[in-house]
TORPAVEX-241146 format. One record per residue (C-alpha): residue number from 1; y, z, x; residue in three letters. Coordinates in steps of 0.05 Angstrom, whole numbers. Last residue first. Example, Ala and Ser with C-alpha at 12.3 -4.5 7.8 and 13.67 -1.06 7.14 Angstrom:
// residues 2
2,-21,143,273,SER $
1,-90,156,246,ALA $
***
This chain:
// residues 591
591,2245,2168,649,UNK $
590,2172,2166,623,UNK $
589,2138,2221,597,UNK $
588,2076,2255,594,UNK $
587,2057,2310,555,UNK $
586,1978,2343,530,UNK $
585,1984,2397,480,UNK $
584,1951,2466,483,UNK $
583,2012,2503,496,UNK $
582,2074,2450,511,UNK $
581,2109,2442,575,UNK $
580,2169,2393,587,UNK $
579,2161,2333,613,UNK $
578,2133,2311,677,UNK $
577,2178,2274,713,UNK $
576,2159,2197,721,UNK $
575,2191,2144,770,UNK $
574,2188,2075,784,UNK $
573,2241,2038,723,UNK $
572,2194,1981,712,UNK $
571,2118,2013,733,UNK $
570,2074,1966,774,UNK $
569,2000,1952,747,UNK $
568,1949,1965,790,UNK $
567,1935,2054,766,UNK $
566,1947,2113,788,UNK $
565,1945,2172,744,UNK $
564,1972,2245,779,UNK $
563,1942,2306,725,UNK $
562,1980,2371,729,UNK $
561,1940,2423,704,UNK $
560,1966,2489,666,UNK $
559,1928,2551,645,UNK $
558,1930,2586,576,UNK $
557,1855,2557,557,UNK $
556,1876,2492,568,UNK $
555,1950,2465,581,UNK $
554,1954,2386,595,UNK $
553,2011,2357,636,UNK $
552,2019,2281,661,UNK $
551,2047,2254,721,UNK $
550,2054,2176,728,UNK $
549,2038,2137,780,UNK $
548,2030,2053,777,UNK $
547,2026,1999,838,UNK $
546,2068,1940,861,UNK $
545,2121,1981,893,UNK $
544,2181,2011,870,UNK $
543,2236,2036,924,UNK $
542,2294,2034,880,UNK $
541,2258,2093,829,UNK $
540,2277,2136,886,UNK $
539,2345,2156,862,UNK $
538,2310,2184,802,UNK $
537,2285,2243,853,UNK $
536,2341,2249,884,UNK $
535,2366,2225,951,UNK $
534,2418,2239,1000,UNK $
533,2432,2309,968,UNK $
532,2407,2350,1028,UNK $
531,2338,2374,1001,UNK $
530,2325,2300,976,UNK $
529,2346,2271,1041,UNK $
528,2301,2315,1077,UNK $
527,2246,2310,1038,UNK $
526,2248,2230,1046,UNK $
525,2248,2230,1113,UNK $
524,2207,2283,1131,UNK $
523,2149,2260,1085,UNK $
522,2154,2180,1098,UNK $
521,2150,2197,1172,UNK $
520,2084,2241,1164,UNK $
519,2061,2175,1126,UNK $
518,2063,2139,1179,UNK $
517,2123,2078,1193,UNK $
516,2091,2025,1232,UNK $
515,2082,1970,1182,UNK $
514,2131,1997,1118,UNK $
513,2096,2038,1061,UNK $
512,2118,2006,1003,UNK $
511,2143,2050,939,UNK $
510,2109,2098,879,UNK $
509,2140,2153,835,UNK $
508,2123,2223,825,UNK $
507,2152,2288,784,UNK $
506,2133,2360,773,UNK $
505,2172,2404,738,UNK $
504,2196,2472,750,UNK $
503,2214,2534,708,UNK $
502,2240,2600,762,UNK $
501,2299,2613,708,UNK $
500,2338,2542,718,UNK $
499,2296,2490,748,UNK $
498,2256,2475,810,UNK $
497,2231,2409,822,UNK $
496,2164,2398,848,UNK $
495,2146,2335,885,UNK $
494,2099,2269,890,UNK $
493,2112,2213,929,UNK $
492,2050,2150,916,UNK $
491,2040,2102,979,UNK $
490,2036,2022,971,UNK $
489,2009,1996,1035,UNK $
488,2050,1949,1081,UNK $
487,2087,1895,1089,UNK $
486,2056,1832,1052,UNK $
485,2042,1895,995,UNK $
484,1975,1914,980,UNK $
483,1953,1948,915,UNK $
482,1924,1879,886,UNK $
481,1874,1880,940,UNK $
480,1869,1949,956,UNK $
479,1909,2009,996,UNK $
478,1939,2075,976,UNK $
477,1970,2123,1014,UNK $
476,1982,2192,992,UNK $
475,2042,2227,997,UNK $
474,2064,2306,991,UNK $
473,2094,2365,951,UNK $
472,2166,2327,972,UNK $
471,2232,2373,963,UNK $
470,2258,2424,911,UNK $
469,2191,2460,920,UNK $
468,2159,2448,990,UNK $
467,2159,2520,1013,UNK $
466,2124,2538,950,UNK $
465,2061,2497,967,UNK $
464,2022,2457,922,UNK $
463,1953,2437,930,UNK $
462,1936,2358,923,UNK $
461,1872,2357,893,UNK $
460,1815,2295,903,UNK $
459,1756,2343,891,UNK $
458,1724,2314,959,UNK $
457,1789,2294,991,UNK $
456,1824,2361,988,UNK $
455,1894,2348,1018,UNK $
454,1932,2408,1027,UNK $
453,1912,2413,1107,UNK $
452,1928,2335,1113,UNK $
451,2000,2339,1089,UNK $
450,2000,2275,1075,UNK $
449,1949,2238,1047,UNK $
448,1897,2181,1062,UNK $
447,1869,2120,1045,UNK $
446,1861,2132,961,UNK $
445,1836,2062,929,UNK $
444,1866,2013,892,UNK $
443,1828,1955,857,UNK $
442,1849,1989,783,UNK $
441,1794,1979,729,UNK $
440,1792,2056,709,UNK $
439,1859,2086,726,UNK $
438,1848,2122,792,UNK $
437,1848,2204,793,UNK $
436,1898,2249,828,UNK $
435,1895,2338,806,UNK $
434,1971,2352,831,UNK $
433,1963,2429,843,UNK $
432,2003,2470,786,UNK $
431,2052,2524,816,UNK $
430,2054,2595,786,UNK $
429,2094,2635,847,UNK $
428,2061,2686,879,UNK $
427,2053,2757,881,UNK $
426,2010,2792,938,UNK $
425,1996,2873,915,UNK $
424,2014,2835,842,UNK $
423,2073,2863,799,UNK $
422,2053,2881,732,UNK $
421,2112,2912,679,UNK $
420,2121,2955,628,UNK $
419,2197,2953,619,UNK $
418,2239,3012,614,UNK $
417,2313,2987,589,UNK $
416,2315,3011,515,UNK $
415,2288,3080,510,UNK $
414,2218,3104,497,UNK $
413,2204,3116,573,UNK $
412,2265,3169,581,UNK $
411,2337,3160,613,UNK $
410,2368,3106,564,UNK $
409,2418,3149,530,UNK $
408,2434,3185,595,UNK $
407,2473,3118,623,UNK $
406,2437,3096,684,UNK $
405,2464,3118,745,UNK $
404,2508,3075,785,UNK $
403,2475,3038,839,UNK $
402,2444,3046,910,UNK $
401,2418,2980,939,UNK $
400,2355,2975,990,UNK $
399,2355,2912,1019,UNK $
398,2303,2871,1060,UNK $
397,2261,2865,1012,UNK $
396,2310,2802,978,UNK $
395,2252,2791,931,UNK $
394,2206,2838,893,UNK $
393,2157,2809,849,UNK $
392,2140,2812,767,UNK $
391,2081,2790,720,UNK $
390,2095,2812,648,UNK $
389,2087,2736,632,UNK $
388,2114,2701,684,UNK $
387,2157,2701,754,UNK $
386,2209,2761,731,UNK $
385,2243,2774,786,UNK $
384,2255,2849,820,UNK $
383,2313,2870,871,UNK $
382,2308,2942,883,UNK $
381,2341,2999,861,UNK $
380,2357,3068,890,UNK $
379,2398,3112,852,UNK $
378,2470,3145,862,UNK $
377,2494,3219,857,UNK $
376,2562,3226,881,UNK $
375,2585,3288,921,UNK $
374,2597,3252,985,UNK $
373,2526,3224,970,UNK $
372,2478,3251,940,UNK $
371,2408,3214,926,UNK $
370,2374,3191,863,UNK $
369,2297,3185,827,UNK $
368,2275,3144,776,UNK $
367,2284,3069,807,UNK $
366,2333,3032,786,UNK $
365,2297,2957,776,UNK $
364,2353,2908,793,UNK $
363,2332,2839,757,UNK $
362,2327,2763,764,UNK $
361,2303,2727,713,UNK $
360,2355,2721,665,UNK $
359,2407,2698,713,UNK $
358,2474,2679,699,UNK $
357,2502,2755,670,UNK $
356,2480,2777,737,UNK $
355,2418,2826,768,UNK $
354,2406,2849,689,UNK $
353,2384,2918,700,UNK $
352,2306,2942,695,UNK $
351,2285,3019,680,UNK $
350,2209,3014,707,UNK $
349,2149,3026,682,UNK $
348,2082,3007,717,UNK $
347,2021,2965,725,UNK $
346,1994,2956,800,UNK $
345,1965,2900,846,UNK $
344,1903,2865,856,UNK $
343,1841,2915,878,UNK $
342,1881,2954,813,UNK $
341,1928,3009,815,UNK $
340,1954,3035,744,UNK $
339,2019,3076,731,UNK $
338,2023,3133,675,UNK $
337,2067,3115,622,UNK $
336,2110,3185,612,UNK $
335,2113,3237,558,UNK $
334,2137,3312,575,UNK $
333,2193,3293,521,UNK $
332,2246,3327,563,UNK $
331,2230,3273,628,UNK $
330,2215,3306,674,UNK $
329,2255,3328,746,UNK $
328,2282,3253,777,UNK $
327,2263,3252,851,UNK $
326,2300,3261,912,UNK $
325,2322,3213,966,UNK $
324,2350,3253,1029,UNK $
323,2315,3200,1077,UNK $
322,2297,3130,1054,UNK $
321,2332,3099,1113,UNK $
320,2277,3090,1160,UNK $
319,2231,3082,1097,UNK $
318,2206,3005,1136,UNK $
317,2183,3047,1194,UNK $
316,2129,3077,1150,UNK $
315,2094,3006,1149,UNK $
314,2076,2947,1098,UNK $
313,2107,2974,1047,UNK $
312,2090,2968,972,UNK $
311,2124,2939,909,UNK $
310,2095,2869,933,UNK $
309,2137,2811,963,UNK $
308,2155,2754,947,UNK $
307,2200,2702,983,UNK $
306,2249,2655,949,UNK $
305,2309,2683,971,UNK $
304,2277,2678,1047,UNK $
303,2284,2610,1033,UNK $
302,2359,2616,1054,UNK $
301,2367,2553,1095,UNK $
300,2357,2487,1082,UNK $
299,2346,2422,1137,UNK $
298,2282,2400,1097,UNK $
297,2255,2378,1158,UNK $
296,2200,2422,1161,UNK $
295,2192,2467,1109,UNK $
294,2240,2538,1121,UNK $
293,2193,2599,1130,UNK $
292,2198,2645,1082,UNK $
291,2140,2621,1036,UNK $
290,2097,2652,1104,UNK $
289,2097,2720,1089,UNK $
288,2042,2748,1130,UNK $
287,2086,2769,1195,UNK $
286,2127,2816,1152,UNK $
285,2198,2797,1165,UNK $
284,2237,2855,1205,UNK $
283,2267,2925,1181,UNK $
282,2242,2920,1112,UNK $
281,2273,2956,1056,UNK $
280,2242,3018,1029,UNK $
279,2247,3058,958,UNK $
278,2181,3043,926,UNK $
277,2150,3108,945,UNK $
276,2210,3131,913,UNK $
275,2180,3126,838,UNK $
274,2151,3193,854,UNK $
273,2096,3186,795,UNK $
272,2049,3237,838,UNK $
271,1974,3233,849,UNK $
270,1947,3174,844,UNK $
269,2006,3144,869,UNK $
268,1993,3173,941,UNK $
267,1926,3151,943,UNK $
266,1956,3079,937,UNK $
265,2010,3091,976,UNK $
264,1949,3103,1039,UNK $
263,1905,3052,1017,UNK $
262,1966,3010,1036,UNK $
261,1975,3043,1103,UNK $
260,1899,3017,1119,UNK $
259,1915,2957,1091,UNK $
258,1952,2946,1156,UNK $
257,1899,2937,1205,UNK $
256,1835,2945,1159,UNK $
255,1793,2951,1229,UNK $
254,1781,3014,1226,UNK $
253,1765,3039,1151,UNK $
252,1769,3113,1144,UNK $
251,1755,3141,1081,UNK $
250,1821,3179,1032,UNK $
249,1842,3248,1033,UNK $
248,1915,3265,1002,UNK $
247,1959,3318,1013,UNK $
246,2017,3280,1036,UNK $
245,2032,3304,1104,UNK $
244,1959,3315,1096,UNK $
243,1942,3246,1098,UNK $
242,2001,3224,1145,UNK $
241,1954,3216,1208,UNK $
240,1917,3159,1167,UNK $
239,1964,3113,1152,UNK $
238,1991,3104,1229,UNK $
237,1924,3114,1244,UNK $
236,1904,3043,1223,UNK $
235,1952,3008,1270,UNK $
234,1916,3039,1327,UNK $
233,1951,3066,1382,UNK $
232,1989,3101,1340,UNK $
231,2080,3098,1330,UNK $
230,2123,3143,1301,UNK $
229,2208,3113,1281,UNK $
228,2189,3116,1201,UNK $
227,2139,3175,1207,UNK $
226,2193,3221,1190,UNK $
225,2224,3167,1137,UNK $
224,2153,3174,1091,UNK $
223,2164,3238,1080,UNK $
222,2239,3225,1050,UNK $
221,2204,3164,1009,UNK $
220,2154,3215,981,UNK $
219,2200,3264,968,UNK $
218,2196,3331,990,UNK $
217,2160,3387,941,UNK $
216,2090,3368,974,UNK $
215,2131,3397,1044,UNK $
214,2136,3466,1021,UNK $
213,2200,3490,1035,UNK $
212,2212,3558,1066,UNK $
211,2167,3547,1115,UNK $
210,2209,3550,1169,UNK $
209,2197,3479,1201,UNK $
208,2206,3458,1122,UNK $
207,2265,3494,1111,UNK $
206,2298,3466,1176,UNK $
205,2293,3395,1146,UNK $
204,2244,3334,1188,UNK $
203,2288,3284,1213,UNK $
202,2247,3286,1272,UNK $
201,2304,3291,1322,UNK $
200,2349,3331,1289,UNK $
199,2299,3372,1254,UNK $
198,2273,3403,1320,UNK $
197,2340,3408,1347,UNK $
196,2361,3448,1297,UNK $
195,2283,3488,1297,UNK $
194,2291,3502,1360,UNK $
193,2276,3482,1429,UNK $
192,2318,3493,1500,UNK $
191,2293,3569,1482,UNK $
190,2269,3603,1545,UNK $
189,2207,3647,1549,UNK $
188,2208,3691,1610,UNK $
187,2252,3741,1567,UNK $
186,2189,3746,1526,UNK $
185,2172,3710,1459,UNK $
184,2237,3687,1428,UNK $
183,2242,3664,1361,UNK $
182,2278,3596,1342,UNK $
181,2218,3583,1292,UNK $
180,2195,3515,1322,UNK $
179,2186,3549,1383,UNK $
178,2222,3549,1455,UNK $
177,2215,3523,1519,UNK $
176,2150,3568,1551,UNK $
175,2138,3541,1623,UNK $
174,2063,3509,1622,UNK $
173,2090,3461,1681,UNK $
172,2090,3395,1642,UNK $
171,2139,3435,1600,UNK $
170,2109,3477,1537,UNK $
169,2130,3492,1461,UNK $
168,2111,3548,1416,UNK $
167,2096,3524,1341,UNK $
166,2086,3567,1287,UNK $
165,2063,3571,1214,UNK $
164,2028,3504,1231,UNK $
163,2028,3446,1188,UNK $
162,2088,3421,1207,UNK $
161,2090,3410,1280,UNK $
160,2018,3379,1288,UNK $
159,2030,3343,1225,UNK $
158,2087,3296,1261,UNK $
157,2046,3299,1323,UNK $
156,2000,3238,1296,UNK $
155,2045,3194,1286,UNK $
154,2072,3190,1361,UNK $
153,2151,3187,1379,UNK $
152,2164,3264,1389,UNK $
151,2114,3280,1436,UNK $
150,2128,3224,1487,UNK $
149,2193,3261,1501,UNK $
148,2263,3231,1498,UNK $
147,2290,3292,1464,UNK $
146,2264,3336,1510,UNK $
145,2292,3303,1574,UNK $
144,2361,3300,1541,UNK $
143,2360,3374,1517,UNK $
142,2342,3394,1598,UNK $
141,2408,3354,1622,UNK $
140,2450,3391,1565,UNK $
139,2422,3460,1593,UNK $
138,2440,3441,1660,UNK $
137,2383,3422,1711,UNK $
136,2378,3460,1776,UNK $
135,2322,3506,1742,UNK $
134,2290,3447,1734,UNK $
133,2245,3444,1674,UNK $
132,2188,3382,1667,UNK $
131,2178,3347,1606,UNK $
130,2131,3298,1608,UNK $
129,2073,3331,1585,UNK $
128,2105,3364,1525,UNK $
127,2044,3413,1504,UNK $
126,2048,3441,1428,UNK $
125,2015,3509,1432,UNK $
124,2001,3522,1357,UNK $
123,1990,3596,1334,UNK $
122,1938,3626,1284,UNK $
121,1916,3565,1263,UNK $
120,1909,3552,1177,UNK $
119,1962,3500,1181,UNK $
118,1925,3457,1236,UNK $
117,1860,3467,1216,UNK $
116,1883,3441,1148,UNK $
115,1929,3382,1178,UNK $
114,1857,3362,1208,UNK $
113,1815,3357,1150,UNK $
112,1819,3286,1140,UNK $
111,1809,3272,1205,UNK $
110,1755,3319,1219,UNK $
109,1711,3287,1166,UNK $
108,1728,3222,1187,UNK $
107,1713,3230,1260,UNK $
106,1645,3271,1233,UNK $
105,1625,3209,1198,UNK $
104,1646,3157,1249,UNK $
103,1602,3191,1302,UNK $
102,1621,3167,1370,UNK $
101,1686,3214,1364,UNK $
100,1644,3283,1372,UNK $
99,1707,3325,1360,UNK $
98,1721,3389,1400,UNK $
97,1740,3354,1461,UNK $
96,1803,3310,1453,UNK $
95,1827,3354,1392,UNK $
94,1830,3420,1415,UNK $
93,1813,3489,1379,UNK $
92,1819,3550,1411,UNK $
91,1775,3608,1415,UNK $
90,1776,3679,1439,UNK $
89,1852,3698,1418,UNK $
88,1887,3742,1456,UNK $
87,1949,3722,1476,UNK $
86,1927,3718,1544,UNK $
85,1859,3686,1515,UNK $
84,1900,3624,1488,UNK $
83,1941,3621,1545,UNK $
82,1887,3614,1591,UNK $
81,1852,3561,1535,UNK $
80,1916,3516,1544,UNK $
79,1910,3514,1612,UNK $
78,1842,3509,1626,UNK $
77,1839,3441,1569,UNK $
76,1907,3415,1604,UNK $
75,1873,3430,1671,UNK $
74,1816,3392,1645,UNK $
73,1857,3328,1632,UNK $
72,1854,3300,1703,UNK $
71,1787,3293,1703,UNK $
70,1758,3334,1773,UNK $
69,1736,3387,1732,UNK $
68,1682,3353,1691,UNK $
67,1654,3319,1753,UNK $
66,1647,3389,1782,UNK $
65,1604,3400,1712,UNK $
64,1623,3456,1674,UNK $
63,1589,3525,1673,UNK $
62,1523,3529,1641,UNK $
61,1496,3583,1605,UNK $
60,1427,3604,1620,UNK $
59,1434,3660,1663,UNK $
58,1486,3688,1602,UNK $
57,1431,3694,1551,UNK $
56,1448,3639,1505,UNK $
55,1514,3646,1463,UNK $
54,1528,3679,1397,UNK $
53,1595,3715,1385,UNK $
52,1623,3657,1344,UNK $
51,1569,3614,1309,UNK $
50,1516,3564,1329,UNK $
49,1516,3566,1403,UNK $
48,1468,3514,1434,UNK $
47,1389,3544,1459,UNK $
46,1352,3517,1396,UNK $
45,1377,3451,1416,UNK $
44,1340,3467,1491,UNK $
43,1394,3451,1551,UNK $
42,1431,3382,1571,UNK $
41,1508,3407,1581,UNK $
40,1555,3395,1522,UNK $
39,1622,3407,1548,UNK $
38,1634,3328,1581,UNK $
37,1606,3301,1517,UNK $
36,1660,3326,1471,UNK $
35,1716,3287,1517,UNK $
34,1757,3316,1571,UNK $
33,1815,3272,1566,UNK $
32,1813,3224,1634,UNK $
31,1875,3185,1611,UNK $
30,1933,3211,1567,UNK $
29,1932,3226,1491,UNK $
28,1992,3264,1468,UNK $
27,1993,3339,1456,UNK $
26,1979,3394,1406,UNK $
25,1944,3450,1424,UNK $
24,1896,3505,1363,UNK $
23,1895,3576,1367,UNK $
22,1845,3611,1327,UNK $
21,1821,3663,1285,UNK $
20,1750,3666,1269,UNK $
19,1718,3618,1226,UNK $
18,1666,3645,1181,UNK $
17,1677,3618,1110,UNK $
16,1701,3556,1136,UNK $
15,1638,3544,1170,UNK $
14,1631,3546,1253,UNK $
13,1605,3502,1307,UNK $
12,1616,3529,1372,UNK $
11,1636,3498,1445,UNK $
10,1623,3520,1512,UNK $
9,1680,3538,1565,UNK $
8,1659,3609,1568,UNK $
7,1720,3642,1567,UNK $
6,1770,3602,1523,UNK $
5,1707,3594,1477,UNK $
4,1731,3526,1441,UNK $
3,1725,3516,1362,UNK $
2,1678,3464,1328,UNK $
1,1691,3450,1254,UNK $
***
């Protein structure tokens, strides 16, 4: 740790077992921040300050550059030492200039240490740059222009206010406004802040401005909701100024983006089995998810019912609402499952609730912890279906219900209604690619397929995509001597059909492709009409061609191929739908 001489301008490194007391700023970022650099003139190494109390003789200390001054940011650095060595402390600790950022080491070191430094400060002067007092202002006037401060909307500000045991506010003009503590330090020292309107606008409860509640003992999800509305200039430090908010330390990884905040939950679980961590809904569709977007010309809505998502949030905003949400106490038996992260999701208990007496796949899983409300204790639960296996995903993220809660006979792990479960950190649906081979002796051969991007012509593999279930997986065109049609190639539809409980079965059939019509045509045409009721899959069996397809299963090893056969010779009734699936057996049928 480097502390600030508030005489001297020169900085000091010091150990933990030797640091003096301190003050310590918080503020927002503007430009021309004296930097690290700017204080460290170019004299002998053995020459630099090692500890508190020890500088070189004083003919050989050197004051700070012109250039130094000039930044706009070093009358925020004056400043805020003055005040320090008014109240009588001899260093101060600031973030802009007391950090060597171009080393990634000590960046992470001081990151992860920084809600320390922060807590174990002697006072906190927490500069509100754009506030400025006018004495011709009215007291409601100045509470507008504090609330809409810069101070209050950035992550990493949220720890600068809690960590210390006190907080003393200042305008633009280094006018005293208050303290988190509502105590008043002089008669020149007015009080437009407090700790109400502290907690008003941060969310963040009186007891834990005062001290008298320790933050750790706050749920996660409640946590979580102070940051919800913060923003970082980096979406990485978003996850990484809440570390000692939640008492964790983890590396820093710039350049993760988002996975940053999911290392984050991660750490978090480690070290708590606050089930609200899952307790968020989304505030806008995560960019990534792209099953939600509706398949061209399939003229459906609502595939966002058939998007899954991951236990874990993508961003603090999404616990906006997840405030006042407390955790269950213990169980009585003192037994519990204890959750497992792996690189590809996480295995967990949770007490699941049919979603409907129609559905068997589709579950609420109440989470184990509650919130008041008018007097009435309800619990969080999210929307859960069962895909395969113990493998689950959230749908519907978007809401957060609150439900009855479970009966007391079913509160603890060895109770009917906890389910060991495995939901993936990117769940997806079990869909079988269409693996296409030619009958041996057939004249036909593959000309192309549509969609392009899932055709693999090397391997011959049509991949599936979930958009395209209930509607056409794709066509491929096939041409040859006894293939050909006086009109046109023969081309080979192939599709997905979803069935009751998240099953599906595949199906294909064969028909003429028409001079002039592509195959792109062939797609939206015939998805559409299946999606909208126009066509069916048997209903296509009137558009045989001269050639043969027929779909047939095999399960190896547990896993399931789908095999697509085409052969010369035409089929009678058109189509085939795979049949139903077997273990270790090979099916085909035709209908």
């Amino acid at each position: 740790m480097r502390l600030l001489h508030t005489t001297k301008f020169q900085l000091v490194e010091v150990l933990d077992d030797t640091t003096p007391s301190y003050a310590i700023l918080s503020h927002t970022w503007d430009n021309e921040e004296v930097v690290y650099q700017d204080l460290q003139p170019q004299r002998p190494q053995h020459e630099q300050p090692r500890e508190p109390g020890h500088f070189p003789p004083e003919n050989n200390v050197h004051g700070v550059p012109d250039w130094v001054k000039a930044k706009k940011g070093f009358q925020k650095v004056a400043r805020a030492a003055g005040r320090a060595r008014q109240d009588g402390y001899e260093y101060i600790w600031i973030d802009t200039c007391c950090i060597d950022k171009s080393s990634s080491a000590e960046l992470s070191e001081a990151i992860n240490s920084m809600y320390r430094w922060y807590q174990e400060a002697s006072i906190c002067y927490a500069l509100l740059s754009d506030v400025t007092i006018d004495d011709a202002y009215t007291e409601a006037e100045h509470e507008s222009v504090i609330r809409s401060s810069r101070w209050f909307t950035r992550g990493w500000t949220l720890q600068e206010l809690i960590a210390p045991a006190d907080v003393e506010f200042y305008s633009a003009e280094w006018r005293g406004i208050g303290n988190k503590l509502g105590s008043k330090r002089d008669d020149r020292f007015s009080m437009l802040i407090g700790p109400g309107i502290l907690s008003n606008v941060t969310g963040v409860e009186e007891r834990v401005l005062s001290g008298g509640l320790d933050p750790q003992d706050v749920s996660v999800a409640t946590r979580m909701s102070w940051a919800a509305l913060r923003r970082t200039t980096r979406v990485e430090d978003i996850a990484y100024c809440l570390l000692g908010i939640f008492s964790v330390n983890m590396p820093l990884l710039y350049g993760e983006g988002s996975r940053a905040f999911t290392r984050l939950q991660e750490a978090i679980m480690r070290e708590t089995d606050d089930q609200s961590i899952f307790a968020w809904a989304l505030t806008k569709p995560w960019p990534h998810r792209t099953y939600a977007k509706k398949p061209r010309g399939s003229g459906v809505k609502g595939f966002e019912a058939e998007t899954l998502y991951g236990l874990l949030a993508d961003s603090p905003a999404h616990f906006a609402a997840s405030a006042g949400i407390r955790p269950f106490p213990p169980p009585l038996s003192g037994e519990t499952t204890p959750t497992t992260i792996s690189s590809q999701g996480i295995h967990l208990q949770l007490y699941l609730q049919p979603y409907s007496r129609t559905s068997s796949s589709d579950f609420w899983a109440v989470l184990d912890c509650k919130r008041r409300i008018q007097g009435l204790e309800r619990c969080p639960a999210i929307h859960l279906r069962h895909l395969w296996g113990n493998q689950y995903a959230r749908v519907f993220a978007d809401k957060l219900e609150l439900v009855k809660h479970p009966s007391l006979d079913v509160l603890y792990p060895d109770r009917k209604g906890y389910q060991s479960l495995y939901v993936r950190r990117k769940p997806i649906y079990l869909l079988p690619d269409f693996h296409v081979s030619i009958e041996y002796g057939s004249s036909s051969q593959i000309a192309a397929a549509y969609p392009p991007n899932r055709w693999d012509s090397t391997a011959w593999i049509l991949k599936s995509d979930y958009a395209q279930v209930g509607g056409v997986m794709g066509v491929i065109s096939m041409q040859g001597s006894d293939a050909s049609e006086a009109d046109g190639n023969s081309v080979v539809v192939v599709g997905i059909q979803s069935l009751r409980e998240g099953s599906t079965r595949c199906w294909c059939c064969s028909m003429v492709q028409e001079s002039g019509v592509s195959l792109e045509q062939i797609f939206d045409k015939l998805d559409t009409n299946i999606r909208e009721g126009l066509d069916t899959p048997a209903s296509l069996r009137l558009y045989n061609s001269g050639i043969s397809s027929r779909v047939k299963q095999i399960v190896r090893h547990g896993r399931r191929y789908v095999y697509l056969a085409i052969g010369d010779k035409p089929d009678p009734q058109g189509l085939y739908l795979e049949s139903s699936p077997s273990p270790g057996a090979s099916q085909d049928e035709n209908l």
